[in-house]
C-alpha positions as CSV (number, residue, x, y, z in Angstrom):
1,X,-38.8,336.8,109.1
2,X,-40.3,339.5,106.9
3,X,-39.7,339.6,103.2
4,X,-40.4,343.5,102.9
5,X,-37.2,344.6,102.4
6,X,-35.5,341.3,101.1
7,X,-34.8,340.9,96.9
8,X,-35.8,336.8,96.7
9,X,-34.6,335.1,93.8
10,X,-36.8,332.5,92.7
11,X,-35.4,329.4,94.7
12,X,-35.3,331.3,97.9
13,X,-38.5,332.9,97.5
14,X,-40.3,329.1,96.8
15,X,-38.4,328.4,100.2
16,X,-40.1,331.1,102.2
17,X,-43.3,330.2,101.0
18,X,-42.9,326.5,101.8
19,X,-41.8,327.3,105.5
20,X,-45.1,329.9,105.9
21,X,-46.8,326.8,104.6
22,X,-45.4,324.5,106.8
23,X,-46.2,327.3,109.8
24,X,-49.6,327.6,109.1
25,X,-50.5,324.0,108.5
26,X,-49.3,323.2,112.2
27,X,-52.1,325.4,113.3
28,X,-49.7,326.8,116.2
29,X,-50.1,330.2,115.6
30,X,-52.8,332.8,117.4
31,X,-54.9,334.5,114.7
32,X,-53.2,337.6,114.3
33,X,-49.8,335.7,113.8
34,X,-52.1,333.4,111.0
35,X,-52.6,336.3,109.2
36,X,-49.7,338.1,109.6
37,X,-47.7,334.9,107.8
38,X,-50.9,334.6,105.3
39,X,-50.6,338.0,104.0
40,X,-47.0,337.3,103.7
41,X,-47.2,333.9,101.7
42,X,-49.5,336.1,99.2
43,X,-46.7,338.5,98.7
44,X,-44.4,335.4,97.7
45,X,-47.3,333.9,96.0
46,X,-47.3,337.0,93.7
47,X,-43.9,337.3,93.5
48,X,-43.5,333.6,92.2
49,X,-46.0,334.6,89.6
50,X,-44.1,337.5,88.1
51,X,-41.0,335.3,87.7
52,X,-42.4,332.7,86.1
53,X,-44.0,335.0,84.1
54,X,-40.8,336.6,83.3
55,X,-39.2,333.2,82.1
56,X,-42.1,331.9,80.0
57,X,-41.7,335.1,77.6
58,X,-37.7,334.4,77.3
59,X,-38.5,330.5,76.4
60,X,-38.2,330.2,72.4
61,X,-39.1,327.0,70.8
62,X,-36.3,326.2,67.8
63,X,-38.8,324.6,64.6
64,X,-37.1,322.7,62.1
65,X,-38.3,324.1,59.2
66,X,-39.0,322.2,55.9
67,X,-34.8,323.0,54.1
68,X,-33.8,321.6,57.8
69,X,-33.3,325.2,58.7
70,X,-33.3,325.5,62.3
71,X,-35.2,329.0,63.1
72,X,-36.2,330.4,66.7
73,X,-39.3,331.5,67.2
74,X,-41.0,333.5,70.7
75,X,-42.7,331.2,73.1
């Protein structure tokens, strides 16, 4: 299955690239097919980068401040 065309949330993109590693760690494939579902895996590799990218700059940490203020602050 190829992932060109497909919008992956973060769940199902984690899922692909478990069942390319699975794939490729059963050493069944010829080379070409190895590659093939390598090149692949990087892809999701990246992708799983950019979200978790994207949701570490949305975490805020809440500080209680010294009056017992609560304030927000960007992670």
């Amino acid at each position: 299955m190829s992932i060109e065309n497909k919008e992956l949330n973060f769940e199902e993109t984690m899922q692909e690239l478990e069942k390319i590693v699975q794939e490729l760690e059963k050493g069944e494939l010829n080379l070409d097919d190895s590659i093939n579902k390598f090149e692949e895996g990087m892809k999701l590799s990246k992708n799983v980068s950019k979200y978790l990218e994207e949701a570490e700059k949305k975490i805020t940490v809440l500080i209680n401040s010294k009056d017992g203020e609560i304030t927000e602050e960007e992670f």
